[in-house]
RODO-2510 file (C-alpha; in nm, 4 decimals, decimal comma):
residues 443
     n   res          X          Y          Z
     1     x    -3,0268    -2,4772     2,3511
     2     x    -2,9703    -2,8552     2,3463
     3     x    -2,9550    -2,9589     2,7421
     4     x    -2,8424    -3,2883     2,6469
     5     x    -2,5439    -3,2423     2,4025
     6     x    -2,1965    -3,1382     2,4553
     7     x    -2,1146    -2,8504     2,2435
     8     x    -1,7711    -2,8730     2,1337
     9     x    -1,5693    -2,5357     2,0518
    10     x    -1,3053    -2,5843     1,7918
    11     x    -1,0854    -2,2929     1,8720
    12     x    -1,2245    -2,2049     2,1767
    13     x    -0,9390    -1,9268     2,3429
    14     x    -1,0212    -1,7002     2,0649
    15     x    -1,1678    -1,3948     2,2251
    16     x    -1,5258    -1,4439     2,1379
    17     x    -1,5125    -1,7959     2,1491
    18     x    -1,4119    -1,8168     2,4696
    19     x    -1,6950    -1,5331     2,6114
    20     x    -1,9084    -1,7970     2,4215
    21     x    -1,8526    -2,1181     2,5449
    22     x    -1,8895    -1,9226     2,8993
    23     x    -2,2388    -1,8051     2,8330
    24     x    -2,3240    -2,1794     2,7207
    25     x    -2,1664    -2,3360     3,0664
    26     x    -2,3569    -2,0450     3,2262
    27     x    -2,6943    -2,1521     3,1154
    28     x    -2,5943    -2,5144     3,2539
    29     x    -2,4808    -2,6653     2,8944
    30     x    -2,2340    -2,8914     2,8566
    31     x    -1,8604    -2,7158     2,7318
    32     x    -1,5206    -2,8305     2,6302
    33     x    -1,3001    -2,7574     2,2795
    34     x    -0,9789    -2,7392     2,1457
    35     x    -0,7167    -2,5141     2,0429
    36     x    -0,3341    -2,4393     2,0360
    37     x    -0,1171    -2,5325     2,3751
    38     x     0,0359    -2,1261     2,3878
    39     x    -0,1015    -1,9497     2,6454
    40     x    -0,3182    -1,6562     2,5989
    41     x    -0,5110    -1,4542     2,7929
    42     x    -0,8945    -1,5705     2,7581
    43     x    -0,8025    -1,9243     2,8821
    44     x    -0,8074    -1,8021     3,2539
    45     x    -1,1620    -1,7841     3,2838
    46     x    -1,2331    -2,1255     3,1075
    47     x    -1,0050    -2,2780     3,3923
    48     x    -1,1795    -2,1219     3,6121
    49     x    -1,4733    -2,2788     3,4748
    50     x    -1,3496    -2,5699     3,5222
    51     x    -1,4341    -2,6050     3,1216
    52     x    -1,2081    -2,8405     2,9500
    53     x    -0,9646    -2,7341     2,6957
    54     x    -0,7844    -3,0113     2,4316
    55     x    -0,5231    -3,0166     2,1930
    56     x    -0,6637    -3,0019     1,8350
    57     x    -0,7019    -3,3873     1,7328
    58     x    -0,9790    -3,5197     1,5240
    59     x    -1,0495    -3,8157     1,8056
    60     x    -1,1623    -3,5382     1,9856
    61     x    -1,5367    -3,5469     1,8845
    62     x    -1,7396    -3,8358     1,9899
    63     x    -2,1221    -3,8711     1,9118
    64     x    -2,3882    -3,6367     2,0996
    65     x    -2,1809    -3,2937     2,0042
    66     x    -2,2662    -3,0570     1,8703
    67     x    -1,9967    -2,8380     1,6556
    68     x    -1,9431    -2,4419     1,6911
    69     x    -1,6442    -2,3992     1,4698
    70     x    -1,4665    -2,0830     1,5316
    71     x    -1,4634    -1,7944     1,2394
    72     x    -1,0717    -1,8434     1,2003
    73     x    -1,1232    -2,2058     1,0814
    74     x    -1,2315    -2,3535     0,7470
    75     x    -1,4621    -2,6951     0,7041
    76     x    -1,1278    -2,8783     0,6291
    77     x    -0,9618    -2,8434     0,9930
    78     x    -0,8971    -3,2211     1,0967
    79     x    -1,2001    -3,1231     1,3522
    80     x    -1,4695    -3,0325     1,1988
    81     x    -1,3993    -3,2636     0,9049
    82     x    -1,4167    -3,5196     1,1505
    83     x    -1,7611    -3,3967     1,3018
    84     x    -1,8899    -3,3415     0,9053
    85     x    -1,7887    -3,7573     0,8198
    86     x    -2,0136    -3,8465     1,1064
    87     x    -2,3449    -3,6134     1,0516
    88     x    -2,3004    -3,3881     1,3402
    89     x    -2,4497    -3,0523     1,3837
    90     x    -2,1696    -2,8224     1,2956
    91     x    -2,2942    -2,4359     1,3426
    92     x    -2,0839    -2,1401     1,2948
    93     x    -1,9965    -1,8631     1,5695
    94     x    -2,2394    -1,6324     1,4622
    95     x    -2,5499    -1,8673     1,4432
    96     x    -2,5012    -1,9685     1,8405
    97     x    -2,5092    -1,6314     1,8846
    98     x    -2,8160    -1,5482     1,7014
    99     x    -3,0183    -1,8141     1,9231
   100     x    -2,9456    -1,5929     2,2249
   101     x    -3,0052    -1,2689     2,0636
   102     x    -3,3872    -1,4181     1,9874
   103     x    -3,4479    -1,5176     2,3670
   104     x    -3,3580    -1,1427     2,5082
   105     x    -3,4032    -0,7683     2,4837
   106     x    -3,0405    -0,7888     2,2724
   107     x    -2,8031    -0,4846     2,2278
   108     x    -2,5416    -0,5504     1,9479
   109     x    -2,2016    -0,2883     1,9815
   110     x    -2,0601    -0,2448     1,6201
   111     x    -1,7735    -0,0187     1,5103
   112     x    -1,4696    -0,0677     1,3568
   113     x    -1,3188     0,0918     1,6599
   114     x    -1,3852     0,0637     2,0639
   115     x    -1,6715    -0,2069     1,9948
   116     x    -1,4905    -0,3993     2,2891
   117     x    -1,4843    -0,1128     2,5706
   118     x    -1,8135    -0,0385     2,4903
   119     x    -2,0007    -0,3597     2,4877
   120     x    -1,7871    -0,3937     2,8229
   121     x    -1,9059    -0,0599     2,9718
   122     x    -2,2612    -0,1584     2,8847
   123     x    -2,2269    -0,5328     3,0175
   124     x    -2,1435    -0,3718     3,3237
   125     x    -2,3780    -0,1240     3,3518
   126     x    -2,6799    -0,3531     3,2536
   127     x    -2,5688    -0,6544     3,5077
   128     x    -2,5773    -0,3664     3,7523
   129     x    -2,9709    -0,3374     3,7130
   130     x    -3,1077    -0,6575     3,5611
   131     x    -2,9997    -0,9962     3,4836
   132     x    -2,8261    -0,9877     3,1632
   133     x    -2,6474    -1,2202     2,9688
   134     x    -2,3400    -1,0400     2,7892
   135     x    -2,0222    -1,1647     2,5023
   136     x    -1,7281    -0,9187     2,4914
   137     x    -1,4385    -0,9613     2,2873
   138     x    -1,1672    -0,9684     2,5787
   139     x    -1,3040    -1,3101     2,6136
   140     x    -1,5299    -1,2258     2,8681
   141     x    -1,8820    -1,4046     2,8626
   142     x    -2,1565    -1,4798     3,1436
   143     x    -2,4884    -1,6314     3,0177
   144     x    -2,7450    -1,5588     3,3355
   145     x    -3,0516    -1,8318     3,2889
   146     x    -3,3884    -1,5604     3,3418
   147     x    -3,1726    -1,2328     3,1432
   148     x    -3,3522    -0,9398     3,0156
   149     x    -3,0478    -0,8250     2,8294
   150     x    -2,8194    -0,9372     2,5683
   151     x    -2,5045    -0,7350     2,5174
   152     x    -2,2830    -0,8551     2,2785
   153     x    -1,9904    -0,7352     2,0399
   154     x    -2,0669    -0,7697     1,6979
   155     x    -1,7636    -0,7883     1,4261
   156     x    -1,7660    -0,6709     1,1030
   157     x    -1,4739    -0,8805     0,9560
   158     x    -1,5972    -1,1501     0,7473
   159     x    -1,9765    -0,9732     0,7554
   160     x    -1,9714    -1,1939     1,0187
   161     x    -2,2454    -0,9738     1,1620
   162     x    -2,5248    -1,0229     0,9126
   163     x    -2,6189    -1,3222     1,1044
   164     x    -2,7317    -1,0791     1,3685
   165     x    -3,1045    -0,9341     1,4128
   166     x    -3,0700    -0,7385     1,7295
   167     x    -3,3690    -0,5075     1,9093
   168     x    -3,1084    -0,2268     1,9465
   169     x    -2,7317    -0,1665     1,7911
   170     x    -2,5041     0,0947     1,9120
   171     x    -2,2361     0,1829     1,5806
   172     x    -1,9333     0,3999     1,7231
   173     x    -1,7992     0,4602     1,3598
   174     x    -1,7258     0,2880     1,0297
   175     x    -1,3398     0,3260     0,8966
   176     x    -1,2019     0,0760     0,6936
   177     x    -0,9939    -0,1945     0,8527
   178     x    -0,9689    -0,5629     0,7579
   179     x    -0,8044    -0,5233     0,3852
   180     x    -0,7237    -0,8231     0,3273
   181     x    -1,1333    -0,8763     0,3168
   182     x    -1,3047    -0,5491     0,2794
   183     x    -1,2405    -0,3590    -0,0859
   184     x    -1,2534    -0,0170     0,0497
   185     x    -1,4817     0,2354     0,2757
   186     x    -1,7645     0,1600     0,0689
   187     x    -1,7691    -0,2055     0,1149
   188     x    -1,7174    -0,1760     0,5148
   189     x    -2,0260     0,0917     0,4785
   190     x    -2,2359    -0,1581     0,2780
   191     x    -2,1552    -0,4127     0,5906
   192     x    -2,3205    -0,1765     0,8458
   193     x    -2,6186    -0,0861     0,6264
   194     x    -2,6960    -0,4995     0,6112
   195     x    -2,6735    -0,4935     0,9817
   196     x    -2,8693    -0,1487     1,0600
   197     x    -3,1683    -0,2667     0,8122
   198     x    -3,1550    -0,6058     1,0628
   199     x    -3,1776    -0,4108     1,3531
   200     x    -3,5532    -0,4560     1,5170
   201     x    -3,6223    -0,1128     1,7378
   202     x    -3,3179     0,1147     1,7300
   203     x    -2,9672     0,2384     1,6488
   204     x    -2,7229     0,4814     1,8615
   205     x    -2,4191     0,6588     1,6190
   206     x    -2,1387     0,8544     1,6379
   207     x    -2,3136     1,1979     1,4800
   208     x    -1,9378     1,2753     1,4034
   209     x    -1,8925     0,9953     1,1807
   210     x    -1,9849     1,0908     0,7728
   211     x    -2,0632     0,7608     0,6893
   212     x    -2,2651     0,6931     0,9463
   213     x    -2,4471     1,0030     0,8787
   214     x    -2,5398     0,8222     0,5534
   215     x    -2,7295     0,5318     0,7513
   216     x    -3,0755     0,3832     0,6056
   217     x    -3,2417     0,1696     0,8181
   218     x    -3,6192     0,1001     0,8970
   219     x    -3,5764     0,2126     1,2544
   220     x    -3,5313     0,5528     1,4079
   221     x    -3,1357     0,6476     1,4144
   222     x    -3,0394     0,8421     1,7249
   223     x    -2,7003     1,0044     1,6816
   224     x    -2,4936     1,0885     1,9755
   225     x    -2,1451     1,3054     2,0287
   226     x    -2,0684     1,6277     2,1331
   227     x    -2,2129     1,8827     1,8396
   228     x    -2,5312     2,0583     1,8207
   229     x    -2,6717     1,8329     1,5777
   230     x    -2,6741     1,5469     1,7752
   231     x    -2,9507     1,3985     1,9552
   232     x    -2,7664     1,3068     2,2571
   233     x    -2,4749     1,5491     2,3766
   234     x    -2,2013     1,5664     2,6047
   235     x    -2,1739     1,9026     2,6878
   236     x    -1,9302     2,0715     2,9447
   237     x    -1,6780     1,7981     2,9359
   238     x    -1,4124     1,8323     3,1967
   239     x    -1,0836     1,5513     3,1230
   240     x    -0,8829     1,5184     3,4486
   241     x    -0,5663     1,2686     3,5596
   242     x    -0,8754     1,0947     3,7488
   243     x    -1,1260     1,0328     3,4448
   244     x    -1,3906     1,2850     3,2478
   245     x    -1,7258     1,4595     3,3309
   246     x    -1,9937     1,5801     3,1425
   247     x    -2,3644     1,6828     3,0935
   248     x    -2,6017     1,4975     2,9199
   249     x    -2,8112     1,6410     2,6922
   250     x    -3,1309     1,4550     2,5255
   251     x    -3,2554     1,6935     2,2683
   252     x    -3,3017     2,0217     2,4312
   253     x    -3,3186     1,7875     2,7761
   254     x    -3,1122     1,7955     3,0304
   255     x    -3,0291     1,4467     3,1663
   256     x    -2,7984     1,5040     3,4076
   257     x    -2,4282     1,5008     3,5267
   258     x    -2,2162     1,1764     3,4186
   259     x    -1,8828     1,0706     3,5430
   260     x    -1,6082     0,8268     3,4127
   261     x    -1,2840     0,7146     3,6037
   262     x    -1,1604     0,5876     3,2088
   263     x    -0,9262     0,7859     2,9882
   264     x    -0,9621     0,9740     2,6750
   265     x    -1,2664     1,1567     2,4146
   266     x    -1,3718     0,8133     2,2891
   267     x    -1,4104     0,6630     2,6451
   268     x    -1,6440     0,9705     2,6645
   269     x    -1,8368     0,8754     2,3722
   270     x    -1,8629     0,5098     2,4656
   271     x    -2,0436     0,6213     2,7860
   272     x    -2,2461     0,8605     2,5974
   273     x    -2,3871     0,5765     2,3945
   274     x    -2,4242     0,3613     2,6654
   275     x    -2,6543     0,6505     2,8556
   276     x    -2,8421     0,6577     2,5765
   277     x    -2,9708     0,2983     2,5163
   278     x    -3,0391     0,3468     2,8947
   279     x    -3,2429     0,5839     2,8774
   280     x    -3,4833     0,4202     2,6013
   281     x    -3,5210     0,1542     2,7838
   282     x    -3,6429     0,3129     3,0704
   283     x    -3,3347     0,2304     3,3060
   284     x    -3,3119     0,4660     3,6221
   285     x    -3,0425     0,7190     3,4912
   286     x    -2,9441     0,7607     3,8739
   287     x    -2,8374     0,3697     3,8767
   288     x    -2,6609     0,4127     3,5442
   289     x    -2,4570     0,7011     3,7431
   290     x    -2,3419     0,4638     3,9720
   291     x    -2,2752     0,1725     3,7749
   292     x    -2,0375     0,4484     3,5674
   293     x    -1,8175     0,4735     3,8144
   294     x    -1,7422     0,1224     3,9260
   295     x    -1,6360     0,0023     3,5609
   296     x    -1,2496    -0,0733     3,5625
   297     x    -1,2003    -0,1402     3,1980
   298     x    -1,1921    -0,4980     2,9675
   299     x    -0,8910    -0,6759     2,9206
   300     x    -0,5941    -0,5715     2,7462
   301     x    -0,7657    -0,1961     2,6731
   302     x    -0,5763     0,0384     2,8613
   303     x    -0,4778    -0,2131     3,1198
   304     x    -0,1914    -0,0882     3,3687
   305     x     0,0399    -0,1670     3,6218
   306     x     0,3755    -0,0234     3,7774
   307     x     0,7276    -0,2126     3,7960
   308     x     1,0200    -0,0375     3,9317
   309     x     0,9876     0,3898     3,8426
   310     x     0,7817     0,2982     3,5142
   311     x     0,3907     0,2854     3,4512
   312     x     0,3559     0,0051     3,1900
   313     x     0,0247    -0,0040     2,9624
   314     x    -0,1144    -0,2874     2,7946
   315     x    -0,3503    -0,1970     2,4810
   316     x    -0,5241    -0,3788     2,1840
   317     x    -0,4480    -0,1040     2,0006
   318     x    -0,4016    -0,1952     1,5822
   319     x    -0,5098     0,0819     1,3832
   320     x    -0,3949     0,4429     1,3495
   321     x    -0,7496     0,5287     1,5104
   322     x    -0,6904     0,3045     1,8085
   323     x    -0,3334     0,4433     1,8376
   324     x    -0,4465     0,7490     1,8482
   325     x    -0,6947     0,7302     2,1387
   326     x    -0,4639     0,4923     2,3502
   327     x    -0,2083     0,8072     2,3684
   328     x    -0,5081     1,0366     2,3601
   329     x    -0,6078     0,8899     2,7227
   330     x    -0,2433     0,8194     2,8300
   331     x    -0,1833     1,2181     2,7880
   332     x    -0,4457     1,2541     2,9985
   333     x    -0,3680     1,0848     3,2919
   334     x    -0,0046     1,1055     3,2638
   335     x     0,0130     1,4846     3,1333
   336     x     0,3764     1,5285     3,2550
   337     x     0,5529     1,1889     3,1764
   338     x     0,7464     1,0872     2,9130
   339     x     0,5684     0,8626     2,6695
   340     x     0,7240     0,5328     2,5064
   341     x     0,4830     0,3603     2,2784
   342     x     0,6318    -0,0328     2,1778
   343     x     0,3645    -0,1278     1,8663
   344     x     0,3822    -0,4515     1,7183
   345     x     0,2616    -0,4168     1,3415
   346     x    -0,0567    -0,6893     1,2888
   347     x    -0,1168    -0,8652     0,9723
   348     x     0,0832    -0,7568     0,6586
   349     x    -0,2126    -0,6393     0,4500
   350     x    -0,2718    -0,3697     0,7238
   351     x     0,0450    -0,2513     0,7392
   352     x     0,1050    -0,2115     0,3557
   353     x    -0,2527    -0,0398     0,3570
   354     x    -0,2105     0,1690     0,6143
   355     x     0,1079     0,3081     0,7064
   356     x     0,1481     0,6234     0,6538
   357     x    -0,1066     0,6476     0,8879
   358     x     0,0364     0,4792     1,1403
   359     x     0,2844     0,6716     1,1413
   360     x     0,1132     0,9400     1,1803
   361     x    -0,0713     0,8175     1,4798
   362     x     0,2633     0,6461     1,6302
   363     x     0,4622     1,0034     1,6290
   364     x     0,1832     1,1126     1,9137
   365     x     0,4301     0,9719     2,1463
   366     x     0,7664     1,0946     2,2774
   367     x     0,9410     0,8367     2,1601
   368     x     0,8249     0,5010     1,9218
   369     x     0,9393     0,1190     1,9332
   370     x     0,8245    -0,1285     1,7104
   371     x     0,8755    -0,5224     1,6987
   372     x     0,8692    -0,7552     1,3646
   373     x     0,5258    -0,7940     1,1853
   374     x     0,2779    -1,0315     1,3752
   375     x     0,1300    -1,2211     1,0820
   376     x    -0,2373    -1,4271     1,0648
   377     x    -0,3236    -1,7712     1,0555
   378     x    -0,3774    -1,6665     0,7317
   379     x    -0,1341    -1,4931     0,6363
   380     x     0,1966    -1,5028     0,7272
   381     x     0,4635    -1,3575     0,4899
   382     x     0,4491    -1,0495     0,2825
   383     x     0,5860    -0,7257     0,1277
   384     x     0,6364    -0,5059     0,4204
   385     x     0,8807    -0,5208     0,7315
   386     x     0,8618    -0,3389     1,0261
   387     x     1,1854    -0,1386     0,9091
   388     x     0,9825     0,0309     0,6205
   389     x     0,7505     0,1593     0,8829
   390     x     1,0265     0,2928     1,1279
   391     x     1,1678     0,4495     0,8721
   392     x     0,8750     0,7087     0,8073
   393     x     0,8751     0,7689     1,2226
   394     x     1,0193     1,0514     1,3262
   395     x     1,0585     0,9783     1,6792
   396     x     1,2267     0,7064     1,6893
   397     x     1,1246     0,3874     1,4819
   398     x     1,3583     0,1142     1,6259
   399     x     1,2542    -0,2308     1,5616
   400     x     1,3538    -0,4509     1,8664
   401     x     1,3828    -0,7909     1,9231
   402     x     1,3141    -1,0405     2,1969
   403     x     1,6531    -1,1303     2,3219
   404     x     1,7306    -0,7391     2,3321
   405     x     1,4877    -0,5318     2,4711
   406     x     1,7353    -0,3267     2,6341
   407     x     1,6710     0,0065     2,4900
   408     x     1,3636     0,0448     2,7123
   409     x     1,6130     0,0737     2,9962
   410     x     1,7216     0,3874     2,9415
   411     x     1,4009     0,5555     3,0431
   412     x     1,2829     0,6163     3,3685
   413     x     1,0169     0,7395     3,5578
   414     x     0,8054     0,7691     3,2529
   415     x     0,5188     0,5247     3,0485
   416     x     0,5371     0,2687     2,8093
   417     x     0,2734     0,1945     2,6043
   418     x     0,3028    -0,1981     2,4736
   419     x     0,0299    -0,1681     2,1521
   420     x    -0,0894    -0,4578     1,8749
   421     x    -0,3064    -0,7658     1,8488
   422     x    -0,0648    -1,0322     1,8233
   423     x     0,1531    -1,1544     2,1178
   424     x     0,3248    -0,8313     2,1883
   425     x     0,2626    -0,9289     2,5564
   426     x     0,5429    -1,1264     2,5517
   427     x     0,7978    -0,8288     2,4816
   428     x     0,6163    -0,6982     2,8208
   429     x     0,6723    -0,9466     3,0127
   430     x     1,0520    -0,9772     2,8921
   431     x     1,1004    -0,5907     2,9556
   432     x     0,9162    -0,6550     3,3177
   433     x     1,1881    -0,8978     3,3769
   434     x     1,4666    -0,6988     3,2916
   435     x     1,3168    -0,4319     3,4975
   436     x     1,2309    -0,5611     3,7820
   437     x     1,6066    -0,7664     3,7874
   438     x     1,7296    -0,3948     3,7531
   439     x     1,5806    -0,2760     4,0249
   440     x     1,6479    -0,6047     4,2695
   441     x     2,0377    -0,4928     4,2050
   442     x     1,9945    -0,1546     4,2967
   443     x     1,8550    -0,2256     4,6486
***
């Protein structure tokens, strides 16, 4: 790391951006960047940080800094072009990355699917029993000078992850995702080969998963789940409305009794991964125990709170999968509620790709929502509307709209599930309104 310059984030509230320019501040480098004036959620921790945050604007970058130019942006954003004209370093996401990966015993989480909870379950447990630096993709980063660890979340879009030459990577499963980059399952597959053949000392998969059954790599593969076949297995698994138990198993030995206050099978996995890069590195199991049940949960996974007589849920959720394991773990703990899931469709060339699987997924619930398409900065019109979706719902399929979210009223007592990747947050916080006004009449 350069002490002396100022590195400059171009897009820094994007979720690993902002985890980023965190760990940088952290090791006692100088931060700022720019991005769009909207809120969103990462920015809270920069603020905190007291690191600055401008408007995009070309006059922003002044001699000394160096560039990290977010993944989102090309070399023609007024920015970086800027930065380019006057021979500054300019290095991509992924490269500042790679410098810390090279300083630490690093632990890369990969997976189309619950990368984020898991590289924040591991984060946790890790801080819990040596200094470790960590980048999650809920925008949470903390670079700690002296760490032994490195956990970080490493994303497949883009092959953004080839840059990556980790000592361990943990893969919970391969499914294809990302179509307006990725040609089909075998290209995502090819993806996470390149990274597995990178990795230095080991890899943790899903056993489950077929295509990660078809792994080469030039380090032993440990598989974990919860069949015979798998190295490490959760046996005896007991799912409550206060979180999930289970024995470990290592082989044919028995590691002990784990416990989880999070929701649903793949919360169960997640931990089971996370015991098992643990225990190869020699971490007292015991510790790991107790560090299990102190984890809360990253941002906007599973993240609830109660207004009025309703249980509201906040959840990343985007793909079928994801759907499917967000009302996997709401069943769970709310076995005898009604459930209401509001999913904002994200990115067009998903939704065209993939919808009679959402579908699928969506008619888990008691009753399904859904708001207009949330488009990409780059893309932002196409073929599809949220109406051809709701029509192949059978329970329900309404497409509502900001300025009349009043169909959500009529349940009570009961959960709703607010799903997508886009800015569905703000239908929340219009229904919390309405409910909480509701409720302020009745008394």
């Amino acid at each position: 790391m350069d002490m002396d310059a100022t590195y400059f984030f171009v897009g820094i509230k994007g979720t690993g951006m902002s985890s980023l320019a965190l760990i940088l501040h952290d090791k006692g480098c100088k931060v700022m960047g720019s991005d769009i004036d909207k809120y969103t959620f990462t920015q809270r921790g920069l603020e905190q940080a007291e690191i600055k945050i401008l408007p995009f604007n070309a006059d922003n970058i002044k001699p000394g800094m160096i560039i990290v130019a977010g993944n989102a942006f090309n070399d023609d954003q007024e920015e970086i072009a800027r930065a380019k004209e006057m021979g500054l370093k300019v290095m991509r996401y992924p490269e500042v990355v790679e410098m810390i990966i090279e300083e630490t015993t690093s632990i890369g989480v990969a997976g189309a699917h619950g990368k984020t909870s898991t590289t924040g379950l591991l984060a946790h447990v890790m801080s819990g029993v040596s200094p470790t630096s960590y980048l999650v993709g809920d925008g949470s980063g903390k670079g700690t000078p002296d760490a032994r660890f490195f956990v970080f979340e490493a994303d497949e879009y883009r092959r953004h992850f080839v840059a990556y030459h980790p000592d361990y990577t943990i893969m919970t499963n391969i499914d294809f995702d990302h179509p307006d980059y990725f040609t089909g399952i075998d290209d995502v597959c090819d993806a996470f080969e390149t990274l597995a053949r990178q990795t230095k000392k080991g890899i943790f998969a899903w056993g489950e998963d077929k295509n990660l059954r078809k792994l080469n790599a030039n380090v032993p593969i440990y598989y974990y789940g919860t069949e015979d076949d798998d190295d490490f297995v959760a046996k005896n698994i007991k799912r409550t409305t206060t979180g999930s138990s289970f024995d470990v198993y290592f082989h044919d030995q028995f590691l002990g009794n784990f416990e989880t206050h999070l929701f649903g099978e793949h919360n169960v996995l997640n931990t089971l991964a996370v015991i098992a890069v643990s225990y190869f590195e020699k971490i007292d199991l015991g510790k790991v125990k107790q560090e299990l049940l102190t984890f809360k949960g990253v941002k906007r996974r599973f993240t609830e709170k109660t207004v009025a007589d309703m249980v509201i849920i906040d959840d990343y959720a985007h793909h079928p999968h994801e759907i499917r394991a967000t009302l996997d773990a709401a069943r769970q703990q709310y076995p005898n509620k009604k459930l209401i899931a509001v999913f904002q469709p994200h990115t067009f060339t998903r939704t065209i790709a993939l919808m009679d699987d959402f579908a699928k997924s969506l008619n888990i619930a008691d009753q399904v929502y859904l708001t207009d398409i949330f488009g990409s900065i780059r893309e932002n019109s196409g073929n599809v509307s949220s109406a051809d979706l709701g029509k192949k719902i059978t329970k329900g399929g309404e497409v509502l709209k900001l300025d009349n979210m009043s169909p959500l009223l009529d349940y009570h007592d009961a959960v709703v599930i607010f799903m997508g990747a886009g800015d569905i947050q703000k239908y929340e916080r219009v229904y919390e309104q309405l409910l909480s006004e509701l409720s302020l009449n009745k008394n």
